[in-house]
C-alpha positions as protocol buffer text, in pm:
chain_id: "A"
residue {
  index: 1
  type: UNK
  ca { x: 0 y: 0 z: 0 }
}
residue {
  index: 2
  type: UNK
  ca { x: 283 y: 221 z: 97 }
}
residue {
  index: 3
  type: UNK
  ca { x: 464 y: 192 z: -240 }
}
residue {
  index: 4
  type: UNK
  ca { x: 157 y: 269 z: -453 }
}
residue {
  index: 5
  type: UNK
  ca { x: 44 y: 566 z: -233 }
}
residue {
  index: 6
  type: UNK
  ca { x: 391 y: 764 z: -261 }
}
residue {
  index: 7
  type: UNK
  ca { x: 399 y: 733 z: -606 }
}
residue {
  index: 8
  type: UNK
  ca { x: 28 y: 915 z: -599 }
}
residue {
  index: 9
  type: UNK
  ca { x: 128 y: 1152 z: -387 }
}
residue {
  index: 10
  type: UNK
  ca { x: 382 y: 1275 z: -609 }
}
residue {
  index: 11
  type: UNK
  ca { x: 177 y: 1282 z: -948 }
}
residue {
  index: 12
  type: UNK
  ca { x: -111 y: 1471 z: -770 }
}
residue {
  index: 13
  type: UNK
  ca { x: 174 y: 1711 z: -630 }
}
residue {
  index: 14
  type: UNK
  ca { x: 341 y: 1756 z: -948 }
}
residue {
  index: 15
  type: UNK
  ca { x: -35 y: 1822 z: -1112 }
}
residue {
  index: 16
  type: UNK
  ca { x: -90 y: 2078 z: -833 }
}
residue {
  index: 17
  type: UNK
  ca { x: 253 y: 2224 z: -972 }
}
residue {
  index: 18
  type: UNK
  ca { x: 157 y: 2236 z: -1341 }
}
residue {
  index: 19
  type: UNK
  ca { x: -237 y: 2366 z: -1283 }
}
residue {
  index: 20
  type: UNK
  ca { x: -88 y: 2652 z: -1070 }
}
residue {
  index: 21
  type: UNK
  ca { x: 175 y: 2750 z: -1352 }
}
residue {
  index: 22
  type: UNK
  ca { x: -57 y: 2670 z: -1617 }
}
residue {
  index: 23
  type: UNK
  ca { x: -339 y: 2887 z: -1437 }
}
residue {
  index: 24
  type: UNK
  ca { x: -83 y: 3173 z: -1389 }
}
residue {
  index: 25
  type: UNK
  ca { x: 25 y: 3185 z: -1720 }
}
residue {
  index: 26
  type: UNK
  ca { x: -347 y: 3170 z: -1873 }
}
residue {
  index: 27
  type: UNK
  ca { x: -450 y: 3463 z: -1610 }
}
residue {
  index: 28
  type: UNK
  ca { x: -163 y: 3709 z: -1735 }
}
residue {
  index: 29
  type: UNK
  ca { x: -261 y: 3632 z: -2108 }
}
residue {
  index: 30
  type: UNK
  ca { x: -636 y: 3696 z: -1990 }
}
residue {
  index: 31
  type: UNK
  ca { x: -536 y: 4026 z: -1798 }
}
residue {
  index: 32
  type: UNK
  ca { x: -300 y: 4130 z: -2110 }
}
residue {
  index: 33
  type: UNK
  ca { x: -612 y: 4049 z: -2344 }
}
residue {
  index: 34
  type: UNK
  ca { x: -860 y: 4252 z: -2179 }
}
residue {
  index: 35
  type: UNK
  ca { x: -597 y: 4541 z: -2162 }
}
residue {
  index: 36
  type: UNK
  ca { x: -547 y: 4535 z: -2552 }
}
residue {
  index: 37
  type: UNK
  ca { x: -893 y: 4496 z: -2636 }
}
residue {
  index: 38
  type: UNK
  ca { x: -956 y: 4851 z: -2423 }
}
residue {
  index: 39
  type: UNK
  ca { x: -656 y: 5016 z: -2635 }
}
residue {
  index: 40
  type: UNK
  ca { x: -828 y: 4894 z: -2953 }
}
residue {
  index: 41
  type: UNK
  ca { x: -1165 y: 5043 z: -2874 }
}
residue {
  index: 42
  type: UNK
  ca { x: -982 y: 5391 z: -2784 }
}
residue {
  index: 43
  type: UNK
  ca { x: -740 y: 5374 z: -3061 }
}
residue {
  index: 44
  type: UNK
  ca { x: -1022 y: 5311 z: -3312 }
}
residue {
  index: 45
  type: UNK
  ca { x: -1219 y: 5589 z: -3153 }
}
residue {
  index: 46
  type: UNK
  ca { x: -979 y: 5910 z: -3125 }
}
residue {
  index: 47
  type: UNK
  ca { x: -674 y: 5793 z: -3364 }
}
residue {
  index: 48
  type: UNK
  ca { x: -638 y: 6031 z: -3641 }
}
residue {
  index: 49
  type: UNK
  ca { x: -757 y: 5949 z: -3972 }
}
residue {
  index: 50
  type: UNK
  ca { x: -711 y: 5799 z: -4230 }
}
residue {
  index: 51
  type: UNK
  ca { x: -498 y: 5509 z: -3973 }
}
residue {
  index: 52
  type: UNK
  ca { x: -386 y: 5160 z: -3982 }
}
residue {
  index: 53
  type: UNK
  ca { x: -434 y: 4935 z: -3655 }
}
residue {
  index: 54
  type: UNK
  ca { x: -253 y: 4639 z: -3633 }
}
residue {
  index: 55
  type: UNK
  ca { x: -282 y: 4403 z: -3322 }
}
residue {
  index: 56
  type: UNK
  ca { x: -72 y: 4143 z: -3149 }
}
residue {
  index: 57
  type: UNK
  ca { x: 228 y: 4127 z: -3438 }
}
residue {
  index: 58
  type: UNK
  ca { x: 468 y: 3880 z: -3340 }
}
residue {
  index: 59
  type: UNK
  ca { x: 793 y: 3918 z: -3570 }
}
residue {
  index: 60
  type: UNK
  ca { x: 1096 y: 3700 z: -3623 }
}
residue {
  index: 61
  type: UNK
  ca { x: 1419 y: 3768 z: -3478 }
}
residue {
  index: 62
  type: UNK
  ca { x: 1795 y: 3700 z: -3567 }
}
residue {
  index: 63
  type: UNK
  ca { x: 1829 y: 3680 z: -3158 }
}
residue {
  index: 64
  type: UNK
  ca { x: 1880 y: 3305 z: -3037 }
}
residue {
  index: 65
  type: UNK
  ca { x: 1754 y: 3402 z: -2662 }
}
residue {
  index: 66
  type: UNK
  ca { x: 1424 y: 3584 z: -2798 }
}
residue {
  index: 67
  type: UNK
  ca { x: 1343 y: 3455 z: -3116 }
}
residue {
  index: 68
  type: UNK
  ca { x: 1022 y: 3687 z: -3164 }
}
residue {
  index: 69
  type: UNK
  ca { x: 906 y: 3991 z: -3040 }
}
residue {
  index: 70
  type: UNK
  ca { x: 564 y: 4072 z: -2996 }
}
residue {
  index: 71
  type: UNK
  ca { x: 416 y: 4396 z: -3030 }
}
residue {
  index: 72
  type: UNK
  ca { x: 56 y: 4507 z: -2868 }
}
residue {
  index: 73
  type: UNK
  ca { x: -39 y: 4746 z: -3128 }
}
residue {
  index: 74
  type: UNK
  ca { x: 123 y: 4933 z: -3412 }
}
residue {
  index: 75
  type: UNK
  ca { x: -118 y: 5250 z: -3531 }
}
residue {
  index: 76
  type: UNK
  ca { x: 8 y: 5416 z: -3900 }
}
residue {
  index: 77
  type: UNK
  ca { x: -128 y: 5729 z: -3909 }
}
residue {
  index: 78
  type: UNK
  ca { x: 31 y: 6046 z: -4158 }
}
residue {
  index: 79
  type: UNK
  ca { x: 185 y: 6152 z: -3827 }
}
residue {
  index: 80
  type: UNK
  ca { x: 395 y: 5799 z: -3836 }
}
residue {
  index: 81
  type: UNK
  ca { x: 396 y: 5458 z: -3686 }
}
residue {
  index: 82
  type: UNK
  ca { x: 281 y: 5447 z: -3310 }
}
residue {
  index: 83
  type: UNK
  ca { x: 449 y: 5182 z: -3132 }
}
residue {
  index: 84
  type: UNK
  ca { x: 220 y: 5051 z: -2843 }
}
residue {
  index: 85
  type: UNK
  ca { x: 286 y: 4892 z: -2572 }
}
residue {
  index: 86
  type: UNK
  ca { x: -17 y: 4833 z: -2317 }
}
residue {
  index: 87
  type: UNK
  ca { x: 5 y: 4776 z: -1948 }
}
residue {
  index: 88
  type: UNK
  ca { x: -358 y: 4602 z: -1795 }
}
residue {
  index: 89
  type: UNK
  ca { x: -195 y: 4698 z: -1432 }
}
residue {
  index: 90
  type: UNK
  ca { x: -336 y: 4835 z: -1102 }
}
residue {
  index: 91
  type: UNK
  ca { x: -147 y: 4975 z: -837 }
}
residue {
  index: 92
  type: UNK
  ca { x: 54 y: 5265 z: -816 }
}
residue {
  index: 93
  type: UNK
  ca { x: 379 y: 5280 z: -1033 }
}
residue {
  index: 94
  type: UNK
  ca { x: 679 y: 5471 z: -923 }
}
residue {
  index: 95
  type: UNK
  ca { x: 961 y: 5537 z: -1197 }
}
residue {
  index: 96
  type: UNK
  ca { x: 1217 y: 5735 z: -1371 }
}
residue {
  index: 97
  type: UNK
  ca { x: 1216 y: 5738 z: -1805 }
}
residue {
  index: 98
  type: UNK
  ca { x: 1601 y: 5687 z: -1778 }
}
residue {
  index: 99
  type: UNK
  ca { x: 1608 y: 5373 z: -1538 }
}
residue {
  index: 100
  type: UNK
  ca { x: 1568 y: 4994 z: -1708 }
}
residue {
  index: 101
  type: UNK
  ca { x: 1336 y: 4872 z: -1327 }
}
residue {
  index: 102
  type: UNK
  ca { x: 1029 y: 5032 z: -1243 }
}
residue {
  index: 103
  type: UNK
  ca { x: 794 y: 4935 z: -909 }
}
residue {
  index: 104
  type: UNK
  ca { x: 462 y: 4843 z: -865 }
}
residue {
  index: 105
  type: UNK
  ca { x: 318 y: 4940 z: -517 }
}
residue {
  index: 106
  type: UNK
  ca { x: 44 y: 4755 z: -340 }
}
residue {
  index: 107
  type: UNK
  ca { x: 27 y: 4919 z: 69 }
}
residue {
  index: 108
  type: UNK
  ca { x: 347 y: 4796 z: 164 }
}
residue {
  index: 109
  type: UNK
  ca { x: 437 y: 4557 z: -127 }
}
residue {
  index: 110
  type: UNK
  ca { x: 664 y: 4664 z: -384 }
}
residue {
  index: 111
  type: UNK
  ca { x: 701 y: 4467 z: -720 }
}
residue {
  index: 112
  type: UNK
  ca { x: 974 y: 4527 z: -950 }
}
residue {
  index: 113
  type: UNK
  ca { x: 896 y: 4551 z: -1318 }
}
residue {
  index: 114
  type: UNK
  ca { x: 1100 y: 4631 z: -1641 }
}
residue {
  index: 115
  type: UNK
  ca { x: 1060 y: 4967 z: -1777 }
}
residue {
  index: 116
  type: UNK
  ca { x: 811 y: 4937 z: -2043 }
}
residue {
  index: 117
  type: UNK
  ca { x: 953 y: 5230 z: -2235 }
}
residue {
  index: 118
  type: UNK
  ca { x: 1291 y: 5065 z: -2256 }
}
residue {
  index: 119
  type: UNK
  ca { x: 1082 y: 4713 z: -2350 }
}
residue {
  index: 120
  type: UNK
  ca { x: 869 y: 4850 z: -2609 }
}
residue {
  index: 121
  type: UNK
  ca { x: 1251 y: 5050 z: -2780 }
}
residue {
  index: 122
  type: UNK
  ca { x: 1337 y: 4687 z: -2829 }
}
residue {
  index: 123
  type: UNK
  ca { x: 1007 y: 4612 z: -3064 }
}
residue {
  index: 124
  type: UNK
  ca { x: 1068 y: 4947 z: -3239 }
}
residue {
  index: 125
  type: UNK
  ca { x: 1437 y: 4838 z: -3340 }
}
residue {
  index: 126
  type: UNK
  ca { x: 1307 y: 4513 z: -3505 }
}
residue {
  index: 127
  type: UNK
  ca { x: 1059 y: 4691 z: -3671 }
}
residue {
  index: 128
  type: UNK
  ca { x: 1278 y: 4953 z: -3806 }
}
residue {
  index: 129
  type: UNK
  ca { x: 1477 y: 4672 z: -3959 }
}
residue {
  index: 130
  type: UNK
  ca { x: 1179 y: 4636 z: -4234 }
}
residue {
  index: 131
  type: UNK
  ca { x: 1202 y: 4992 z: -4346 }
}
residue {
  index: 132
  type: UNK
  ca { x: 1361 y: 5233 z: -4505 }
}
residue {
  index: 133
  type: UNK
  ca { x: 1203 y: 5531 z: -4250 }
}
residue {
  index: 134
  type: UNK
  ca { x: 1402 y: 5812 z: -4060 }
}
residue {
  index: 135
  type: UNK
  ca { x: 1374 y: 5752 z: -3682 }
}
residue {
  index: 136
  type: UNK
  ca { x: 1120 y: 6045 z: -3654 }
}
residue {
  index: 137
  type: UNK
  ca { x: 885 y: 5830 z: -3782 }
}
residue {
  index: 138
  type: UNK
  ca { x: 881 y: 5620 z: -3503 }
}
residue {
  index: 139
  type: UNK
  ca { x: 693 y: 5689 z: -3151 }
}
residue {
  index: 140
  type: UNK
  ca { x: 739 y: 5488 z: -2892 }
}
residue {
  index: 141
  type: UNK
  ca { x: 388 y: 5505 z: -2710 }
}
residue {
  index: 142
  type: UNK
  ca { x: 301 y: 5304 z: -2348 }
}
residue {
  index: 143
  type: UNK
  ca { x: -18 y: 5268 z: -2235 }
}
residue {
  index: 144
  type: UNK
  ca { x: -200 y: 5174 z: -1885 }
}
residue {
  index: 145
  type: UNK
  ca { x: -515 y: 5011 z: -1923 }
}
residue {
  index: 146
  type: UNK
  ca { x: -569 y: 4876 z: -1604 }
}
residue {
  index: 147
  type: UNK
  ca { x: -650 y: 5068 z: -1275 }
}
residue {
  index: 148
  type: UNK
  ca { x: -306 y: 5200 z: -1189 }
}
residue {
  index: 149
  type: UNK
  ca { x: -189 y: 5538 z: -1073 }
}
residue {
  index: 150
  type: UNK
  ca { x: 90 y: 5677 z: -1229 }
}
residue {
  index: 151
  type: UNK
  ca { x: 257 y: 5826 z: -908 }
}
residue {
  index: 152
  type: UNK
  ca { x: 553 y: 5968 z: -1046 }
}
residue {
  index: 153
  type: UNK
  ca { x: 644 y: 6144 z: -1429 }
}
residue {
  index: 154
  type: UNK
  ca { x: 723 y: 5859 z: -1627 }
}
residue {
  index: 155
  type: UNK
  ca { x: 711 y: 6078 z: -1936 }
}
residue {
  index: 156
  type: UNK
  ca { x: 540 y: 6239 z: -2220 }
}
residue {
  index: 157
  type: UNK
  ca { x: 448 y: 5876 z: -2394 }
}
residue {
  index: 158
  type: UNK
  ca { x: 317 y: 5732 z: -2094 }
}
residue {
  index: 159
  type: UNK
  ca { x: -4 y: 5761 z: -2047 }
}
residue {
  index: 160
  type: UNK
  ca { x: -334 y: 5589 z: -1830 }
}
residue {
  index: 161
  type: UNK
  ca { x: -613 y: 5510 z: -2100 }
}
residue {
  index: 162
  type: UNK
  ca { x: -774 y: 5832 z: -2011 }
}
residue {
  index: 163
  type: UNK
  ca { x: -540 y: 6039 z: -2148 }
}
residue {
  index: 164
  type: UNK
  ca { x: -484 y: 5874 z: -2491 }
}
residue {
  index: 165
  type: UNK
  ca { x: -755 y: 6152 z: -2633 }
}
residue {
  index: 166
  type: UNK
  ca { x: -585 y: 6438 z: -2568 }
}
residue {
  index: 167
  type: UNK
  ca { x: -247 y: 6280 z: -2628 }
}
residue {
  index: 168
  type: UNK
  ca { x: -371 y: 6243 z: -3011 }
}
residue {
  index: 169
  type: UNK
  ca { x: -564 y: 6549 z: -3031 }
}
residue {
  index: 170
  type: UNK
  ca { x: -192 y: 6738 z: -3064 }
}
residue {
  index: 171
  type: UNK
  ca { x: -88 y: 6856 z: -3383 }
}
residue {
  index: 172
  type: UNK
  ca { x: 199 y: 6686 z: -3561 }
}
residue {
  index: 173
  type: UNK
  ca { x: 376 y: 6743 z: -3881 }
}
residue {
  index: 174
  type: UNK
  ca { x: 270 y: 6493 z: -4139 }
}
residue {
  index: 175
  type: UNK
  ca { x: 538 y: 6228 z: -4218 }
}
residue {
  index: 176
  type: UNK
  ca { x: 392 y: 5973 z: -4439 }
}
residue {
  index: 177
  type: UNK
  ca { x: 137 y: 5995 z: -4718 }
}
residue {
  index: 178
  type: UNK
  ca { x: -128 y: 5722 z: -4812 }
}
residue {
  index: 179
  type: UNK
  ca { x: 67 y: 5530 z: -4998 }
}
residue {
  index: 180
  type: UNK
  ca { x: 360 y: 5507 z: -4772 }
}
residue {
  index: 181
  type: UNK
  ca { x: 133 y: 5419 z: -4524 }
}
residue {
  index: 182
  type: UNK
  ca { x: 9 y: 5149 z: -4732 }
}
residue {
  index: 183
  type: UNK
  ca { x: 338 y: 4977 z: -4806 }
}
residue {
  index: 184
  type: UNK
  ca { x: 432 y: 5028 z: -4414 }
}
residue {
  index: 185
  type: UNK
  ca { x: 95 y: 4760 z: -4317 }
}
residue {
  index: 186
  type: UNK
  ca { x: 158 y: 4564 z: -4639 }
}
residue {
  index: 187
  type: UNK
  ca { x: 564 y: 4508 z: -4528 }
}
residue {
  index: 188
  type: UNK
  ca { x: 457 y: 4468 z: -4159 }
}
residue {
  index: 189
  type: UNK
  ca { x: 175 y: 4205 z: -4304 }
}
residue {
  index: 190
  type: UNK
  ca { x: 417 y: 4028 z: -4513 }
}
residue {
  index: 191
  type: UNK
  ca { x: 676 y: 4003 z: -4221 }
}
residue {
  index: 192
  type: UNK
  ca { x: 415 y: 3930 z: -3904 }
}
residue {
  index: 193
  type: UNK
  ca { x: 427 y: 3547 z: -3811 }
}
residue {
  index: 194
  type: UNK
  ca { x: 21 y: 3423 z: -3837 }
}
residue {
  index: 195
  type: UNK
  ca { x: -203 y: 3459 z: -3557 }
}
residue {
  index: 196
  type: UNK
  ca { x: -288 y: 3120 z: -3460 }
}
residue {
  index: 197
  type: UNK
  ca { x: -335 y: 2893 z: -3188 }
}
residue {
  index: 198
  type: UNK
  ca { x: -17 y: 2760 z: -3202 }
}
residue {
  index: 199
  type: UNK
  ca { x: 141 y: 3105 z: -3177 }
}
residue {
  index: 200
  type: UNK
  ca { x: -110 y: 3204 z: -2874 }
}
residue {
  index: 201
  type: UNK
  ca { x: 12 y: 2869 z: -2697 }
}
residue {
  index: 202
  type: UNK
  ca { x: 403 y: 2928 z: -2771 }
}
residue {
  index: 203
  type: UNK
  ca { x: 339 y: 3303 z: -2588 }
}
residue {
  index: 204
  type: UNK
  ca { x: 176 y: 3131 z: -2272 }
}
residue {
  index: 205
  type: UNK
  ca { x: 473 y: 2920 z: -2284 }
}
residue {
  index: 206
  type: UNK
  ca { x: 677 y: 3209 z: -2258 }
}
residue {
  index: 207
  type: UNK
  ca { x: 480 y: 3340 z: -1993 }
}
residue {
  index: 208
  type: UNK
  ca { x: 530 y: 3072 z: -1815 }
}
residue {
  index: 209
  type: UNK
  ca { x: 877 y: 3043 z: -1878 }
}
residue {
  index: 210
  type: UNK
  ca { x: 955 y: 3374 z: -1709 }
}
residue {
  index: 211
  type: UNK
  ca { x: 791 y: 3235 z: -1412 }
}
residue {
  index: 212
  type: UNK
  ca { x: 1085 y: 3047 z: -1337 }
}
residue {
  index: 213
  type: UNK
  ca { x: 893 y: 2654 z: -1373 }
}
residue {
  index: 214
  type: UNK
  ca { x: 1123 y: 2420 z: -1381 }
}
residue {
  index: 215
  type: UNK
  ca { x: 1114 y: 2206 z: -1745 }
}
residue {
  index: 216
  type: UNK
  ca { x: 858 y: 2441 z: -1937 }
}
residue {
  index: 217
  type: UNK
  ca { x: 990 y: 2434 z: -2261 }
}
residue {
  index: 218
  type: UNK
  ca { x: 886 y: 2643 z: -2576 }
}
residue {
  index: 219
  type: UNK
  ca { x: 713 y: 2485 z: -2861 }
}
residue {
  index: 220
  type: UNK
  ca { x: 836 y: 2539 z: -3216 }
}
residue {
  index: 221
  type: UNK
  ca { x: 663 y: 2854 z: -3398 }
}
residue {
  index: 222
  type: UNK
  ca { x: 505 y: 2787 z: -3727 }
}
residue {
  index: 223
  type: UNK
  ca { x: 662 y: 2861 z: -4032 }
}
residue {
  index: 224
  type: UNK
  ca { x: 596 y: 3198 z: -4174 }
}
């Protein structure tokens, strides 16, 4: 009795071990998804027109430790290519623009997070790489969705939801014309890996893979 019991103790442990991961991963993906879906429905309600809004583009890189990079939203308006980056947090957020760590405050608990500015520079880079566009064309743009306060300046392109409005109601110079803007979503289109299950399941991989569970590994991506 004793040697069959053991052995059930561990599998139920080790289930216990994989449901909580599993369930943690699948909660941030839900809280990230609800996020995005709020940016879409202000993005497609104040952006200036004539735009482009592209969602969840996961791209190809030459990098062996992160071999995509995934990027929330990318809005191509005359005024450029809006690089967004949303945040479905609550909590207040303490930070400074220049440092890489930023904290998220709850009473007396303090969670370190990366700089989202500094995250969402890396997605711009690799999307540079598809064009032939100056720099200026490029705005790196971080959104909160969630209920966090924004306790200290974190800088002109980070904004709570509320704000997105006004922040595209400013005047600035036009960049690209229609048909640049059209080749800019056709090369983004041509380059984005296809939405799919299989991608969605190789993300909450990843997800759970910066949880720190021992012997997640990543699935292969589909072929572009």
């Amino acid at each position: 009795m004793f040697i069959l019991i053991v052995p059930l103790i561990l599998v139920v442990a080790a289930g216990f071990t994989f449901l909580f991961g599993f369930r943690e991963g699948r909660l941030s993906l839900y809280r990230k998804h609800i996020g995005e879906a709020l940016v879409i429905q202000t993005l497609e309600r104040c952006a200036p027109r004539p735009f482009h809004l592209l969602n969840n583009v996961t791209l190809r890189t030459v990098s062996q430790a992160n071999p995509t990079t995934q990027i929330d939203h990318i809005l191509v308006t005359g005024s450029g290519i809006f690089v967004i980056e949303t945040k479905h947090y609550s909590g207040w957020i303490f930070g400074d623009p220049a440092r890489p760590e930023w904290r998220q405050v709850f009473y007396r608990k303090k969670i370190p997070i990366k700089n989202p500015v500094f995250q969402n520079h890396g997605h711009i880079e690799e999307l540079k790489k598809l064009f032939k566009l100056d720099a200026s064309a490029f705005h790196n743009l971080v959104i909160f969705s969630g209920q966090a306060e924004l306790k200290t300046a974190l800088g002109p392109n980070v904004l709570p939801l509320i704000s997105v409005p006004h922040y595209f109601d400013t005047v600035r110079p036009m960049l690209l014309d229609e048909k640049t803007m059209t080749y800019v979503v056709g090369r983004i289109e041509m380059n984005r890996i296809p939405r799919s299950n299989e991608v969605d399941e190789y993300h909450v991989q990843a997800i759970l893979k910066r949880l720190r569970k021992p012997g997640q590994r990543l699935p292969s991506l589909p072929a572009a």
